[in-house]
C-alpha positions in Angstrom: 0.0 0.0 0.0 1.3 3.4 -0.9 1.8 6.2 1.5 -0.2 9.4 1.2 3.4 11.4 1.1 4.2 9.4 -1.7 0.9 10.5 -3.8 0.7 14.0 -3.0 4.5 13.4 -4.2 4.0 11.8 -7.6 1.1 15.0 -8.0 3.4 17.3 -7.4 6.1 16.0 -9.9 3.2 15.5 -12.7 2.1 18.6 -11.9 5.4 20.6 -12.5 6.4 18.2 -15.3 2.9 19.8 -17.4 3.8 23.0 -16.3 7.2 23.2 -17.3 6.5 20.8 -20.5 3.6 24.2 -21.1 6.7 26.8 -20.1 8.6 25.1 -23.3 6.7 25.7 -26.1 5.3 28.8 -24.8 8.3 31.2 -23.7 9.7 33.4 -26.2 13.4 33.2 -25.0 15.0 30.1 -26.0 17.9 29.4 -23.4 14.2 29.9 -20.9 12.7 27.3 -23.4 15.6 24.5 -22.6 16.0 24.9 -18.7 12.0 24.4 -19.1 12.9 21.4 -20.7 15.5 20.2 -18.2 13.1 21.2 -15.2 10.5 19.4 -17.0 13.3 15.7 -17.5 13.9 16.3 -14.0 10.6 16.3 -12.7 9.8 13.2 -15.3 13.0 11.7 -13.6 11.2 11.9 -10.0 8.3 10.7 -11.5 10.6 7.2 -12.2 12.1 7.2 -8.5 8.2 7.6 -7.3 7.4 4.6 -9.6 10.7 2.5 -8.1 12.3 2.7 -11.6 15.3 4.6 -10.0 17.7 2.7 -13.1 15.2 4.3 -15.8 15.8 7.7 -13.3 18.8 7.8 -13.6 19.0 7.1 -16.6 16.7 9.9 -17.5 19.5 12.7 -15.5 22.3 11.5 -17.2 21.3 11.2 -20.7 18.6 13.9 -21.2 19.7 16.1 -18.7 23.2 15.8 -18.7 24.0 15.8 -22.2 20.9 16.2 -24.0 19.7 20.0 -22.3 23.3 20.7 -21.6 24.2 20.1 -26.2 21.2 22.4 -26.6 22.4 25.3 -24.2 25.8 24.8 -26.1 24.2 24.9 -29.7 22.1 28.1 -28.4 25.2 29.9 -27.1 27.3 29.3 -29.6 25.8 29.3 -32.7 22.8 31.9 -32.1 23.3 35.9 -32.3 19.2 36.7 -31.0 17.8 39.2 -28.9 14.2 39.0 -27.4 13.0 41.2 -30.0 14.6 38.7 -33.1 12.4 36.2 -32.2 9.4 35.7 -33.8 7.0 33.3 -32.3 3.8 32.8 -35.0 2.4 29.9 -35.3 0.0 29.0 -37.5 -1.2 25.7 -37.0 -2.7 26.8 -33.3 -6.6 25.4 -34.6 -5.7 21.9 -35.5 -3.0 21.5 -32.2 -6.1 22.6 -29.6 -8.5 19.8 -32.1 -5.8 17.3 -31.4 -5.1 18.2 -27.7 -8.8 17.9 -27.3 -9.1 14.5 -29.2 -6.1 13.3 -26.7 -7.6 14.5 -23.8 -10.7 12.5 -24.8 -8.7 8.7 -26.0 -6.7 9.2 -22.4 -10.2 9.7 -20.4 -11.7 6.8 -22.7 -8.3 4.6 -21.9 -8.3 5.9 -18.2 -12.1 5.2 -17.5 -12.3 1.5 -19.6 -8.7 -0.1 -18.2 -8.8 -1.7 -14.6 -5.3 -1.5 -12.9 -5.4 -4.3 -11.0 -1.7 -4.7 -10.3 -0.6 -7.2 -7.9 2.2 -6.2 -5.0 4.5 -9.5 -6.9 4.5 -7.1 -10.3 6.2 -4.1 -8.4 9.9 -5.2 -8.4 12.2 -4.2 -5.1 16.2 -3.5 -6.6 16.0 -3.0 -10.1 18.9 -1.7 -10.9 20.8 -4.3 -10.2 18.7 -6.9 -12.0 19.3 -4.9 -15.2 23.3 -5.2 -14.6 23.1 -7.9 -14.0 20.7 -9.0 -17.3 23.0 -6.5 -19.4 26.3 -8.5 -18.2 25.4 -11.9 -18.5 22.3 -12.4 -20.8 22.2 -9.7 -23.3 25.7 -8.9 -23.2 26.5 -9.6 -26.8 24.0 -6.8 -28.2 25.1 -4.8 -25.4 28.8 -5.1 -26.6 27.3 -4.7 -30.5 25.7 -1.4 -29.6 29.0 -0.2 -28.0 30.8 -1.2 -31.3 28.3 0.3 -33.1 28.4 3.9 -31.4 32.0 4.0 -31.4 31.9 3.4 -35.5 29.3 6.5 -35.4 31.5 8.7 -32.9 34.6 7.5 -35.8 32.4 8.4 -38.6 31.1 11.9 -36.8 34.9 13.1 -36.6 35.5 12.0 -40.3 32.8 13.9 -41.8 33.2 17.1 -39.9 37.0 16.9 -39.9 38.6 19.6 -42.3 40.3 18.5 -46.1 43.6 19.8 -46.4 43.1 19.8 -50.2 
């Protein structure tokens, strides 16, 4: 049985994760935009560690936070030259984006209303962290090892394209 802390908790977390997801794609200034986006990962990431996926939490902080938010900031700094009054938010597809919000809203409430959660206290599983390592290291470690060959034969091919000819 959960503890009441640990509802009010999870509510808390959605509830900054939808505000800060809102905060994203409505803020003009775009370095505002992507610590939106990083406040938004981290509340998602607490919304893991409420769920006892602390593995898929972490997970979330290092990959999207730590290098995903932190290559945008880096892109925005370096490469953009804009002032408040450069950018130009207009968007003109606002009518069919509050149609499909509202047709999500309703399959989420149909889903929500017609699916019993019945899961038993055996599904939630105590120290899962170290069931993936240990899943990673002994029975999938040959894709495991494949996809580390295969990202190092990207990062190679990454320096090759962008290294300078000296033709």
């Amino acid at each position: 049985m959960e503890g009441i802390g640990q509802i009010i908790t999870f509510y808390i977390l959605a509830g900054i994760a939808v505000i800060s997801a809102i905060l994203v794609i409505s803020l003009r200034n775009l370095v505002h935009c992507v610590i939106s986006l990083a406040l938004m990962m981290l509340a998602i990431a607490g919304l893991y560690i409420t769920l006892f996926a602390e593995f898929i939490a972490m997970v979330q902080i290092l990959i999207y936070i730590g290098a995903v938010v932190v290559l945008f900031l880096f892109l925005i700094m370096l490469t953009l030259r804009l002032t408040d009054k450069d950018i130009k938010q207009t968007n003109e597809q606002k009518g069919i984006s509050f149609i499909l919000a509202g047709l999500l809203l309703f399959l989420l409430v149909t889903v929500l209303n017609r699916t019993s959660w019945n899961i038993s206290p055996e599904a939630v599983v105590e120290n899962t962290t170290s069931k993936i390592g240990n899943l990673l290291l002994t029975t999938y470690v040959f894709p495991f090892e494949l996809i580390s060959v295969v990202l190092l034969a990207c990062l190679i091919g990454a320096i090759v394209i962008a290294r300078k000819d000296k033709d």
